[in-house]
PyMOL Python script that loads the backbone (N, CA, C, O; Angstrom):
from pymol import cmd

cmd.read_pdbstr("""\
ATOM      1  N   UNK A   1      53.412 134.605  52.136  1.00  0.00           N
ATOM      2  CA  UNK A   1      52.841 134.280  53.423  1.00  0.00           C
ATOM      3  C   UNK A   1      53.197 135.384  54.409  1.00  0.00           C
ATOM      4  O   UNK A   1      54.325 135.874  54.360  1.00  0.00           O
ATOM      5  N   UNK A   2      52.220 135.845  55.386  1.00  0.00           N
ATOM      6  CA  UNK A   2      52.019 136.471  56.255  1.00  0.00           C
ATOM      7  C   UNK A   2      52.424 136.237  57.967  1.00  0.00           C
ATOM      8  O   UNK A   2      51.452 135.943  58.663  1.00  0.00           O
ATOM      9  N   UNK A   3      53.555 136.328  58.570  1.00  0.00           N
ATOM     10  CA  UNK A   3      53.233 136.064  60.002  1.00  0.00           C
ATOM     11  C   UNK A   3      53.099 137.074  60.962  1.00  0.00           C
ATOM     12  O   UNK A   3      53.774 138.071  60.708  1.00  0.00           O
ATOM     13  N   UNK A   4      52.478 137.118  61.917  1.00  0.00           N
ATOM     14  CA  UNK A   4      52.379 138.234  62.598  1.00  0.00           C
ATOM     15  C   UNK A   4      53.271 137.414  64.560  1.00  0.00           C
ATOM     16  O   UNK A   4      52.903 136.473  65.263  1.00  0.00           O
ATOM     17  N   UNK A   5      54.013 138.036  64.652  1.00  0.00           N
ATOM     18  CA  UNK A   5      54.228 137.853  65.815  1.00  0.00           C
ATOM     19  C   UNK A   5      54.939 138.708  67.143  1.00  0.00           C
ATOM     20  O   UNK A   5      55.773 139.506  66.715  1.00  0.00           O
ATOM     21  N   UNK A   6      54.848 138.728  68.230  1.00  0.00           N
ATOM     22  CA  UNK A   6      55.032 139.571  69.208  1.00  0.00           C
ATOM     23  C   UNK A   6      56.401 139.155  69.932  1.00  0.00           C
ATOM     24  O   UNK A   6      56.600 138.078  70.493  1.00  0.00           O
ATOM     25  N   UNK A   7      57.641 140.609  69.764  1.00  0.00           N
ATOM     26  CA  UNK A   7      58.794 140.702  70.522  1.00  0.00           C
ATOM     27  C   UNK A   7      58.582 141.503  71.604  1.00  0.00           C
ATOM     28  O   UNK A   7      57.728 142.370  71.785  1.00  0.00           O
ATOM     29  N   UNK A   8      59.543 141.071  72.366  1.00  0.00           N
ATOM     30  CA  UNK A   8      59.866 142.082  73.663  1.00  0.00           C
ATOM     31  C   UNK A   8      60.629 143.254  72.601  1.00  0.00           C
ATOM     32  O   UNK A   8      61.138 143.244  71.480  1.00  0.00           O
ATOM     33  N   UNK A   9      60.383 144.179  73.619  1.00  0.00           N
ATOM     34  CA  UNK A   9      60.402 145.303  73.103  1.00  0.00           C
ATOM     35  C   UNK A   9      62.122 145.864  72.835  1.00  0.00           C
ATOM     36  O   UNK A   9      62.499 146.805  72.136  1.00  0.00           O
ATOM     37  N   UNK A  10      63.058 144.769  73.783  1.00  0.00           N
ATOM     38  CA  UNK A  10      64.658 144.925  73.719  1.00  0.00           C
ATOM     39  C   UNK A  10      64.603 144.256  71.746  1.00  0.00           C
ATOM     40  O   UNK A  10      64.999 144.661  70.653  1.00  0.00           O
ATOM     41  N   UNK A  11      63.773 142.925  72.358  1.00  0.00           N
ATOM     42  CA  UNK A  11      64.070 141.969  71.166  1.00  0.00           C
ATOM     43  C   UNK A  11      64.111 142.838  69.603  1.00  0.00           C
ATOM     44  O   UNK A  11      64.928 142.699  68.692  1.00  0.00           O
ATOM     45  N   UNK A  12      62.996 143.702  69.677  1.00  0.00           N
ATOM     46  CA  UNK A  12      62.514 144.868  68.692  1.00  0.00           C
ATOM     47  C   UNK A  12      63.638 145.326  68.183  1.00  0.00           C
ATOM     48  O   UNK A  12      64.284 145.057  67.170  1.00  0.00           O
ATOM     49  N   UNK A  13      63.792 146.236  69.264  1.00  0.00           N
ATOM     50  CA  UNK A  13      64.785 147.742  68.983  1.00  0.00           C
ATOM     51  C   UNK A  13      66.079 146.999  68.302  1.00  0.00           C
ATOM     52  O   UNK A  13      66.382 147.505  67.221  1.00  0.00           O
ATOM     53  N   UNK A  14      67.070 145.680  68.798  1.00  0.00           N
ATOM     54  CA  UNK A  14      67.678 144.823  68.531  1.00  0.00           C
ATOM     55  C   UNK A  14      67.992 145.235  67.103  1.00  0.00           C
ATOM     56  O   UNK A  14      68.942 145.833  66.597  1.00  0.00           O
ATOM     57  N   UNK A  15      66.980 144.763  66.676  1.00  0.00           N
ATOM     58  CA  UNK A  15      66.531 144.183  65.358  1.00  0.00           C
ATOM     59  C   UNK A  15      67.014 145.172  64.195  1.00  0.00           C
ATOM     60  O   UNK A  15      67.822 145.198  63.266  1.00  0.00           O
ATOM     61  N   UNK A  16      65.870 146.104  64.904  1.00  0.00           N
ATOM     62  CA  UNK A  16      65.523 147.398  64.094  1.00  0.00           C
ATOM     63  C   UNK A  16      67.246 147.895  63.793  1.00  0.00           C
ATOM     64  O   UNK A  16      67.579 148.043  62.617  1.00  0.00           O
ATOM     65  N   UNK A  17      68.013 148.071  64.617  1.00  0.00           N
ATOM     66  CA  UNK A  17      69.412 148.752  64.691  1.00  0.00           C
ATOM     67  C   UNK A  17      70.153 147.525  63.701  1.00  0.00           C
ATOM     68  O   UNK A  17      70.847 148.086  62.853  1.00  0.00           O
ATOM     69  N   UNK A  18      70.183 146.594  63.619  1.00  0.00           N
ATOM     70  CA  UNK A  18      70.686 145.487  63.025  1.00  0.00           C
ATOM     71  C   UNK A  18      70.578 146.092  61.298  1.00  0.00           C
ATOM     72  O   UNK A  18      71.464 146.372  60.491  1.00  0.00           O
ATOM     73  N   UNK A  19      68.797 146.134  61.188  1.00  0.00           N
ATOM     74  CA  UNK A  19      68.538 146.305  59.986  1.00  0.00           C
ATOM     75  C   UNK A  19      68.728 147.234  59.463  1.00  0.00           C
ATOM     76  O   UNK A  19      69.070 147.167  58.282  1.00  0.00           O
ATOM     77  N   UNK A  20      68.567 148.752  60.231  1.00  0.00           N
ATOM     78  CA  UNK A  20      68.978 149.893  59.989  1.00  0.00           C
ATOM     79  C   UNK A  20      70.367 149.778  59.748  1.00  0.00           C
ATOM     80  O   UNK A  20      70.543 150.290  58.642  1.00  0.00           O
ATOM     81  N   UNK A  21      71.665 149.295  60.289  1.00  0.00           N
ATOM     82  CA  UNK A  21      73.247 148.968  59.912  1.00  0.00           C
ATOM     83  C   UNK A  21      72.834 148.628  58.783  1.00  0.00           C
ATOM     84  O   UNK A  21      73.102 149.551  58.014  1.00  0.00           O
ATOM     85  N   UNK A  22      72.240 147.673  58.165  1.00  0.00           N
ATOM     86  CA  UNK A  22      72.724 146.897  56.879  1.00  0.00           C
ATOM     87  C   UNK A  22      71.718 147.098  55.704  1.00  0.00           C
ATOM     88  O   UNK A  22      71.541 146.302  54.783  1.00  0.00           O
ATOM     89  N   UNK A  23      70.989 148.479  55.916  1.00  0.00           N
ATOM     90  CA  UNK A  23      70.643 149.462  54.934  1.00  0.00           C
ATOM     91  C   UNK A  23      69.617 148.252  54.310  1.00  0.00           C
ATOM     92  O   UNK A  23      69.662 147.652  53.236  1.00  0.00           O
ATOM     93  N   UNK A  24      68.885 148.182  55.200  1.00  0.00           N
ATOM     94  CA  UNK A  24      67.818 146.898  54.687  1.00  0.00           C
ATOM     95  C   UNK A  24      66.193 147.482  55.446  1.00  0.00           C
ATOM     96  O   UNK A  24      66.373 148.286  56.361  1.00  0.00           O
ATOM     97  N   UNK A  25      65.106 147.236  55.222  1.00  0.00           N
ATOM     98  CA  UNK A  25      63.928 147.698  55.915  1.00  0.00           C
ATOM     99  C   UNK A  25      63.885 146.662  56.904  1.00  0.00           C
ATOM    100  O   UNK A  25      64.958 146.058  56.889  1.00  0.00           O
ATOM    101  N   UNK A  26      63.197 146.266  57.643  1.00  0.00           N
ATOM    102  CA  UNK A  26      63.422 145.504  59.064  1.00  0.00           C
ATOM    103  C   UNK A  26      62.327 144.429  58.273  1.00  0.00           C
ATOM    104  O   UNK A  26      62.714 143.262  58.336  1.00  0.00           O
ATOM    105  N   UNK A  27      61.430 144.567  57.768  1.00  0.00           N
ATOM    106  CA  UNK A  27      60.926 143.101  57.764  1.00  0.00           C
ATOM    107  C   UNK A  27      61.591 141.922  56.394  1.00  0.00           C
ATOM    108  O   UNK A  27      61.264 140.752  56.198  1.00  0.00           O
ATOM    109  N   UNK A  28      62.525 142.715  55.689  1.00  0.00           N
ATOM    110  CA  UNK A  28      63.464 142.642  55.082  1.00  0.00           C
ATOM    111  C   UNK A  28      64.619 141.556  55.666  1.00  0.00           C
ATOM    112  O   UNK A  28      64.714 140.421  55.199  1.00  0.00           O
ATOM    113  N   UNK A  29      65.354 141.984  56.588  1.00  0.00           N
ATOM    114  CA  UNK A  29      66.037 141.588  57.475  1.00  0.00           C
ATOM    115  C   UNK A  29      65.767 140.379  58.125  1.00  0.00           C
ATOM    116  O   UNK A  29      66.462 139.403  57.842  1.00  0.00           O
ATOM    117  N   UNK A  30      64.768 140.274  59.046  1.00  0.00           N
ATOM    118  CA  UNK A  30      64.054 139.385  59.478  1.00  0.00           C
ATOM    119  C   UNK A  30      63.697 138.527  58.512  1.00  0.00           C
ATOM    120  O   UNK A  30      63.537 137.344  58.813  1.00  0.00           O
ATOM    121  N   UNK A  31      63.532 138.914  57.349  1.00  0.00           N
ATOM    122  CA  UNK A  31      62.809 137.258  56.202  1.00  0.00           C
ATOM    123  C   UNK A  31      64.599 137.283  56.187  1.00  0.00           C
ATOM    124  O   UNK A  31      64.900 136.090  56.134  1.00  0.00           O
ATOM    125  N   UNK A  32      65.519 137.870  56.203  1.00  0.00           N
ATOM    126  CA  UNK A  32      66.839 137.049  55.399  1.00  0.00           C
ATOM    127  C   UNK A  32      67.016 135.869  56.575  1.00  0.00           C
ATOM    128  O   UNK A  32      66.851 134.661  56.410  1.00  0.00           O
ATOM    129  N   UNK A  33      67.501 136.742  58.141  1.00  0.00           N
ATOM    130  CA  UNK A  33      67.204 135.731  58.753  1.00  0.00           C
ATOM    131  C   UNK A  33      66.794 134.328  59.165  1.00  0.00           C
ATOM    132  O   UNK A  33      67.460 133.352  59.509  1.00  0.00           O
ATOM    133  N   UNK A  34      65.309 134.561  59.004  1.00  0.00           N
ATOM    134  CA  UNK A  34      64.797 132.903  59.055  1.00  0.00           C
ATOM    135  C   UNK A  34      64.876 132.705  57.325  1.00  0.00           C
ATOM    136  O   UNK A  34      63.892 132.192  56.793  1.00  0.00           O
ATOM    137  N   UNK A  35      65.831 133.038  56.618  1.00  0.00           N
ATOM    138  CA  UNK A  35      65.710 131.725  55.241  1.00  0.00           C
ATOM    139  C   UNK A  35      66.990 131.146  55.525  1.00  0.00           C
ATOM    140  O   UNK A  35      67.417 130.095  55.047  1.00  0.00           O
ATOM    141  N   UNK A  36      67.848 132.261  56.717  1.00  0.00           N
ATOM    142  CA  UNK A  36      69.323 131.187  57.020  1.00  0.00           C
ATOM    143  C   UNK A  36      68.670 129.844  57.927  1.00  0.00           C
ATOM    144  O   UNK A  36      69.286 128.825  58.243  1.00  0.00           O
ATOM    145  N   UNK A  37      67.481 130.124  58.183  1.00  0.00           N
ATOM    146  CA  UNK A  37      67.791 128.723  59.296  1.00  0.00           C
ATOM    147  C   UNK A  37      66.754 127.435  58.187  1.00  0.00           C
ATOM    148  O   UNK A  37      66.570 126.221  58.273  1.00  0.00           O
ATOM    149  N   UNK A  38      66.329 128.421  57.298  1.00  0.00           N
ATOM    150  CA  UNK A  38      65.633 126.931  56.264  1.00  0.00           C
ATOM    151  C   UNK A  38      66.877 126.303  55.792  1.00  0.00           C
ATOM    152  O   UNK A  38      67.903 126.962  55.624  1.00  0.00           O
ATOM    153  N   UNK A  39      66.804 125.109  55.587  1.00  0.00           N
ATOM    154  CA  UNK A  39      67.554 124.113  54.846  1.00  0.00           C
ATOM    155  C   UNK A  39      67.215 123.926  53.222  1.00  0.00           C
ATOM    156  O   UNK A  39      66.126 123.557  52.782  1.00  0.00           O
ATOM    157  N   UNK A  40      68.551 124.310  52.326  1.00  0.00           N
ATOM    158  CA  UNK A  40      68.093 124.028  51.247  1.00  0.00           C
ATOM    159  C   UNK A  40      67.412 125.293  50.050  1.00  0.00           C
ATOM    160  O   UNK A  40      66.911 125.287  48.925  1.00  0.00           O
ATOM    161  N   UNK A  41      67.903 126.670  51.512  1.00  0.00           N
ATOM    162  CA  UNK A  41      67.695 128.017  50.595  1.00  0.00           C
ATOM    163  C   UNK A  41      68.402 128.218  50.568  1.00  0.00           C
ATOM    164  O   UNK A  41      69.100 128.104  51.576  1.00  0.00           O
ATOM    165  N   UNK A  42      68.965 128.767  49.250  1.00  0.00           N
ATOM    166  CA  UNK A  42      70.441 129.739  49.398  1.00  0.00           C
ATOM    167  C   UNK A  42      69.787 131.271  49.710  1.00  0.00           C
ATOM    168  O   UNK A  42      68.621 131.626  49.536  1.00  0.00           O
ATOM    169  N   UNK A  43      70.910 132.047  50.221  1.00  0.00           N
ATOM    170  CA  UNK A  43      70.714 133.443  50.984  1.00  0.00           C
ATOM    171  C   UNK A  43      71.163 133.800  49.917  1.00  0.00           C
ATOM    172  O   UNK A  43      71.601 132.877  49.230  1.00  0.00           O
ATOM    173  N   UNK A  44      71.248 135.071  49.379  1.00  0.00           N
ATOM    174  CA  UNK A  44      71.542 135.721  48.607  1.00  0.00           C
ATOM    175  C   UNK A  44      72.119 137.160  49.405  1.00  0.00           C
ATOM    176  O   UNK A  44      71.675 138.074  50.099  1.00  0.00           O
ATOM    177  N   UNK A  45      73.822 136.551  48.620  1.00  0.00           N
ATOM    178  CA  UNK A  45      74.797 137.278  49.202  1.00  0.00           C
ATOM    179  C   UNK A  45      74.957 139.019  49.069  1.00  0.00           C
ATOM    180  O   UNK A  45      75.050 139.469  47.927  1.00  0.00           O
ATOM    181  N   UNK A  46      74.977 139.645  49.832  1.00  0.00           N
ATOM    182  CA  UNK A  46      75.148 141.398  49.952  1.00  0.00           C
ATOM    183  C   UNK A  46      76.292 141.580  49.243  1.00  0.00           C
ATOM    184  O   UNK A  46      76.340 142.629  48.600  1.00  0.00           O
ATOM    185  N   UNK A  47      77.383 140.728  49.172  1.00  0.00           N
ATOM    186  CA  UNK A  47      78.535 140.664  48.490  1.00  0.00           C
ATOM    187  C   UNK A  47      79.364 140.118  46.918  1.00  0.00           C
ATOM    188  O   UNK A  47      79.784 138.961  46.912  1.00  0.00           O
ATOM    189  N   UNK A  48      79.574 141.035  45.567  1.00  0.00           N
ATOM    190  CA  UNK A  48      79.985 140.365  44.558  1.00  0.00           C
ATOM    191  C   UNK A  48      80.895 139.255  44.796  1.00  0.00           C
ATOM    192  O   UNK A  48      81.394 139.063  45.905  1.00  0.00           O
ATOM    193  N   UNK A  49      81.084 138.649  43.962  1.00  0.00           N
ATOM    194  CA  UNK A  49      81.903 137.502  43.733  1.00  0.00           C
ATOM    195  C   UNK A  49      83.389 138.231  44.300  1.00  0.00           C
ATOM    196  O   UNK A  49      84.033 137.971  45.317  1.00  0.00           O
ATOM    197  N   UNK A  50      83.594 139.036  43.436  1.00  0.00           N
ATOM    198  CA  UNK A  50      85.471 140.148  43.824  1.00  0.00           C
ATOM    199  C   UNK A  50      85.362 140.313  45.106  1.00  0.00           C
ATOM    200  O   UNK A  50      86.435 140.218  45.703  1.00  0.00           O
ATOM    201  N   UNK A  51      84.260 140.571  45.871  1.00  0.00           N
ATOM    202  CA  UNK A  51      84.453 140.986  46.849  1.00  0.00           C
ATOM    203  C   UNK A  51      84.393 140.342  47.872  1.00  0.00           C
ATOM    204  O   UNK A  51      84.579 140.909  48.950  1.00  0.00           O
ATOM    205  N   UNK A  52      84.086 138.838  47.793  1.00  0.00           N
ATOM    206  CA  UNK A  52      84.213 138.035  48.522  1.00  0.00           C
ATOM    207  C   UNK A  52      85.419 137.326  48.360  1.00  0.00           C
ATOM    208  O   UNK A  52      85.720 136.604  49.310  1.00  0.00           O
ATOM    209  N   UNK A  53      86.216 137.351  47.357  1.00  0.00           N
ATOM    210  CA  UNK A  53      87.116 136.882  47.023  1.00  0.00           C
ATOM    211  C   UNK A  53      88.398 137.631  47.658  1.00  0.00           C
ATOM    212  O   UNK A  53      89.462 137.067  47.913  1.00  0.00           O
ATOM    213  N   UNK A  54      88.124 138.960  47.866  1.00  0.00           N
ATOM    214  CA  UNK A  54      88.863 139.904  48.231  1.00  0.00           C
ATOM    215  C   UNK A  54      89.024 139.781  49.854  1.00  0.00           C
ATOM    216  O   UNK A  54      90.090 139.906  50.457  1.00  0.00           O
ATOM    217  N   UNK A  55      87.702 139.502  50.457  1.00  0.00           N
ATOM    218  CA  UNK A  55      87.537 139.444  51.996  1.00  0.00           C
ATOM    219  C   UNK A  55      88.321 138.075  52.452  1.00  0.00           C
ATOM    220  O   UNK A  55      88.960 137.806  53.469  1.00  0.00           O
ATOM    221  N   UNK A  56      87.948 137.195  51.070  1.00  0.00           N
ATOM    222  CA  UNK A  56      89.110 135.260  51.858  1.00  0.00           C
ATOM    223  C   UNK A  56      90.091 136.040  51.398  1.00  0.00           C
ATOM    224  O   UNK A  56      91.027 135.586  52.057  1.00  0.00           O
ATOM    225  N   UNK A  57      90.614 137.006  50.647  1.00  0.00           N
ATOM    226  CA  UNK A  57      92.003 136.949  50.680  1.00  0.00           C
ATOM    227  C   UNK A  57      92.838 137.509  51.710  1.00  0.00           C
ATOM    228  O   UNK A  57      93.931 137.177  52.170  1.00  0.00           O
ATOM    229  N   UNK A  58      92.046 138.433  51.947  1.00  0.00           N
ATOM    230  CA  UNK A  58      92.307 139.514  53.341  1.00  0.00           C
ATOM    231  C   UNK A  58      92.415 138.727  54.289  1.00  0.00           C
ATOM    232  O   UNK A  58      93.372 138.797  55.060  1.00  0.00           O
ATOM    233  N   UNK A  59      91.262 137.649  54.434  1.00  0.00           N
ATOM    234  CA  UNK A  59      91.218 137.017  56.042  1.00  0.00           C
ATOM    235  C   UNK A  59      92.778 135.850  55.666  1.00  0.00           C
ATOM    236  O   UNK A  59      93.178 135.263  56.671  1.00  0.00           O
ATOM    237  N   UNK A  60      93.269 135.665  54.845  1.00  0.00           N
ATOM    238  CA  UNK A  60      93.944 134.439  54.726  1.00  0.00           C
ATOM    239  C   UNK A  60      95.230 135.392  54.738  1.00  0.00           C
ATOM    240  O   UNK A  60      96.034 134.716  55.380  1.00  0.00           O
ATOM    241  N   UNK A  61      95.738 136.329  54.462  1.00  0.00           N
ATOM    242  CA  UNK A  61      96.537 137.047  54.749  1.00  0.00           C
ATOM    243  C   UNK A  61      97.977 137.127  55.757  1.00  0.00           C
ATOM    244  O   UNK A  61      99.151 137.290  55.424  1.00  0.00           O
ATOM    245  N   UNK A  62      97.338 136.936  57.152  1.00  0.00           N
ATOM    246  CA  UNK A  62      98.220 136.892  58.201  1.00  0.00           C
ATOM    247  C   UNK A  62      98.441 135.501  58.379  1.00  0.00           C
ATOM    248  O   UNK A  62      99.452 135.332  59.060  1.00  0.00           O
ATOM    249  N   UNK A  63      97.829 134.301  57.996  1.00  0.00           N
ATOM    250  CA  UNK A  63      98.251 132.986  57.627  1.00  0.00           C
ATOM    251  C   UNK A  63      99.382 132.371  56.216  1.00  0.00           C
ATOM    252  O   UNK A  63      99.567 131.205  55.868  1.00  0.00           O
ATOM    253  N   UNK A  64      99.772 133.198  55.845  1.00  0.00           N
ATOM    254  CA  UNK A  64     100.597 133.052  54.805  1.00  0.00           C
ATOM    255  C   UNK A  64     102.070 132.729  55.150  1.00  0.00           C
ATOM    256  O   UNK A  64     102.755 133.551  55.760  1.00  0.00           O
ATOM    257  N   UNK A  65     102.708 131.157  54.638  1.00  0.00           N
ATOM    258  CA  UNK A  65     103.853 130.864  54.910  1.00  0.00           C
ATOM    259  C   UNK A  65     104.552 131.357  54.178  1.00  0.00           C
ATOM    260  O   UNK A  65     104.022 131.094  53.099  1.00  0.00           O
ATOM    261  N   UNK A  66     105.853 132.204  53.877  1.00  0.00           N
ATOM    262  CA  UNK A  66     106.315 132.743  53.229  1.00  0.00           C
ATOM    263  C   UNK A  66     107.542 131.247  52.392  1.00  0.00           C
ATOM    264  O   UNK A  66     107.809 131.104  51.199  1.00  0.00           O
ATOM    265  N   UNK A  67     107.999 130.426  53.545  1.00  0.00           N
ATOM    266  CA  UNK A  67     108.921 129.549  53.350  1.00  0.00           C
ATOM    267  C   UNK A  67     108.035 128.106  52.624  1.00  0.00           C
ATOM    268  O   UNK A  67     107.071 127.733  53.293  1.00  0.00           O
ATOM    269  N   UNK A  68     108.192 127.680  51.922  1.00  0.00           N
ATOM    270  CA  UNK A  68     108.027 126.217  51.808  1.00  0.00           C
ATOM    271  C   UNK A  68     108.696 125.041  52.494  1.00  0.00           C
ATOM    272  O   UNK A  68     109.831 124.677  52.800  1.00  0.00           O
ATOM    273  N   UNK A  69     106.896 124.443  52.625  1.00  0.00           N
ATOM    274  CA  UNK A  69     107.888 123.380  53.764  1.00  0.00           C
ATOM    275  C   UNK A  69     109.454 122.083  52.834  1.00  0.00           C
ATOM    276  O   UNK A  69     109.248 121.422  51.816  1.00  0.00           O
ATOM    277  N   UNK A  70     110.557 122.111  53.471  1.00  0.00           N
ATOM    278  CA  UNK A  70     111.533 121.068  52.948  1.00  0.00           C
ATOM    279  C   UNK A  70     110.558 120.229  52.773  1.00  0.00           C
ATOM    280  O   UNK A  70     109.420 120.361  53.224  1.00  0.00           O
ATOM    281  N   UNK A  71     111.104 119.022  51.880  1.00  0.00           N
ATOM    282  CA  UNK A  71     111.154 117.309  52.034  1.00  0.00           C
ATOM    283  C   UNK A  71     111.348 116.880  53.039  1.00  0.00           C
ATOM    284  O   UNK A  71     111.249 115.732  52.605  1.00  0.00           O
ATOM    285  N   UNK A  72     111.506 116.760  53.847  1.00  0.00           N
ATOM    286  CA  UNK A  72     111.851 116.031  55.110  1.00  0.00           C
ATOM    287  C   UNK A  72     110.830 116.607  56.230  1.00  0.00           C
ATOM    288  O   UNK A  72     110.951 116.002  57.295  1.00  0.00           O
ATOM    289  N   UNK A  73     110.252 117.213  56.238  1.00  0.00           N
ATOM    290  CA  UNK A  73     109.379 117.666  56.744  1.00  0.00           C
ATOM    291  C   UNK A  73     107.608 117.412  56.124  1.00  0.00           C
ATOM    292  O   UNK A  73     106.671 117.420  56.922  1.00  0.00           O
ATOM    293  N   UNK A  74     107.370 117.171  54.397  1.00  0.00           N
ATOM    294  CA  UNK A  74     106.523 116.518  54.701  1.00  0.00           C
ATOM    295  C   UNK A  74     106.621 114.814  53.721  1.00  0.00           C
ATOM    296  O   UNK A  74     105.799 114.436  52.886  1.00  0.00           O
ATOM    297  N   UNK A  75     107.956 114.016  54.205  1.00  0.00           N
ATOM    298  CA  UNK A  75     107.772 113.120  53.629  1.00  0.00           C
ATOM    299  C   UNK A  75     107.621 111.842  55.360  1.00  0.00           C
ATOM    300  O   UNK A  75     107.882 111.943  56.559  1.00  0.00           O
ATOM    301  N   UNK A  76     107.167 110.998  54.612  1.00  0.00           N
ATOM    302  CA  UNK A  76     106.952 109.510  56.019  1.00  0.00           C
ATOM    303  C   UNK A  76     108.229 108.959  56.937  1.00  0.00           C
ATOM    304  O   UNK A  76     108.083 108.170  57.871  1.00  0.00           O
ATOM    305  N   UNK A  77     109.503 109.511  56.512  1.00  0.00           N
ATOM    306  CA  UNK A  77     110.818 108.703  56.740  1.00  0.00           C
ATOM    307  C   UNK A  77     110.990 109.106  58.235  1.00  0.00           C
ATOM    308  O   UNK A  77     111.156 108.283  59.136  1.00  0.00           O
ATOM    309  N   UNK A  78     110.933 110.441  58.404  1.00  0.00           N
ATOM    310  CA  UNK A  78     111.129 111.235  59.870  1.00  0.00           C
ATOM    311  C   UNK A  78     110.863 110.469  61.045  1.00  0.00           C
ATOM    312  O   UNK A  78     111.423 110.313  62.131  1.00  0.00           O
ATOM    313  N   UNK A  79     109.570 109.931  60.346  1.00  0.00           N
ATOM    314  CA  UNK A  79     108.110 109.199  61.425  1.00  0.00           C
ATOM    315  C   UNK A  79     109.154 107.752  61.621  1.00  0.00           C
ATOM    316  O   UNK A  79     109.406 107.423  62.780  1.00  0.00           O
ATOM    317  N   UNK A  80     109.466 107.307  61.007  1.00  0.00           N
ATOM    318  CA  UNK A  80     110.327 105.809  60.814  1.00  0.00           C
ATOM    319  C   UNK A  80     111.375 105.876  61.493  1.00  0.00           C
ATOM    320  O   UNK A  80     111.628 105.158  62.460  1.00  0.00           O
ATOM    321  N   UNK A  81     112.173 106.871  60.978  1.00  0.00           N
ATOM    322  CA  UNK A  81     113.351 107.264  62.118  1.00  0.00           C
ATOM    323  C   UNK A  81     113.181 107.258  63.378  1.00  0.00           C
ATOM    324  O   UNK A  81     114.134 106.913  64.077  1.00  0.00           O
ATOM    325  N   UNK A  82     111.960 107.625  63.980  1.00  0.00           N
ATOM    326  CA  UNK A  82     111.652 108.263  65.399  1.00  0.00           C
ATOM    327  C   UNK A  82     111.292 107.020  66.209  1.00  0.00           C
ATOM    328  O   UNK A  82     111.445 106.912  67.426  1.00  0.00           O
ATOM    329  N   UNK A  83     110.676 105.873  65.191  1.00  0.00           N
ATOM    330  CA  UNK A  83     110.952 104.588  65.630  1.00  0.00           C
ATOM    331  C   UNK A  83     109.176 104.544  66.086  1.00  0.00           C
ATOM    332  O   UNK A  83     108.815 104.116  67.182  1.00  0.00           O
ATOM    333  N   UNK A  84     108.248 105.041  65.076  1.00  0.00           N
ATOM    334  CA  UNK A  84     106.674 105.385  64.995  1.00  0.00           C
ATOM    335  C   UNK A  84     106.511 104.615  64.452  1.00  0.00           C
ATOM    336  O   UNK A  84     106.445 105.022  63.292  1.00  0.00           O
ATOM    337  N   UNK A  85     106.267 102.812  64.510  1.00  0.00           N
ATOM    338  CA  UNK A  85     106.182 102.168  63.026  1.00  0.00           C
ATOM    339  C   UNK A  85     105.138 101.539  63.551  1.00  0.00           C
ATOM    340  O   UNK A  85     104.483 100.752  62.867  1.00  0.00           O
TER     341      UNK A  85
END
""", "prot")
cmd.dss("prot")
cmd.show_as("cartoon", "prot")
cmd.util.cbc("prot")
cmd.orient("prot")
């Protein structure tokens, strides 16, 4: 299917620089776009499996507890003590 439709000319250039970054042709881009807003398409990821795996690991990184939490910290008794009943 075919649509033809008219941007402002910011809306354009926008675009064009978007698609040009991500080494894609612009009407390219624009169909990935609107298949994120269909329900029930999967997008088809720019990224292998490793390498997405690599990016949650990276982002999860500076969240890393080094300590384990004690027993007493995650058992119910604390809460009882505190007089939470």
């Amino acid at each position: 299917m075919s649509i033809q439709i008219e941007l402002k000319p910011e809306i354009e250039a926008e675009l064009k620089a978007r698609a040009h970054k991500s080494g894609l042709p612009l009407s390219q881009y624009v169909q990935r776009i609107l298949e994120q807003h269909v329900p029930g398409q999967p997008v088809e990821s720019a990224m292998t499996p490793e390498e997405r795996a690599k990016a949650f690991q990276d982002w999860c990184f500076p969240y890393r507890r080094n300590m384990p939490l004690s027993d007493d910290a995650i058992s119910r008794e604390p809460f009882y003590r505190m007089g939470y009943e």
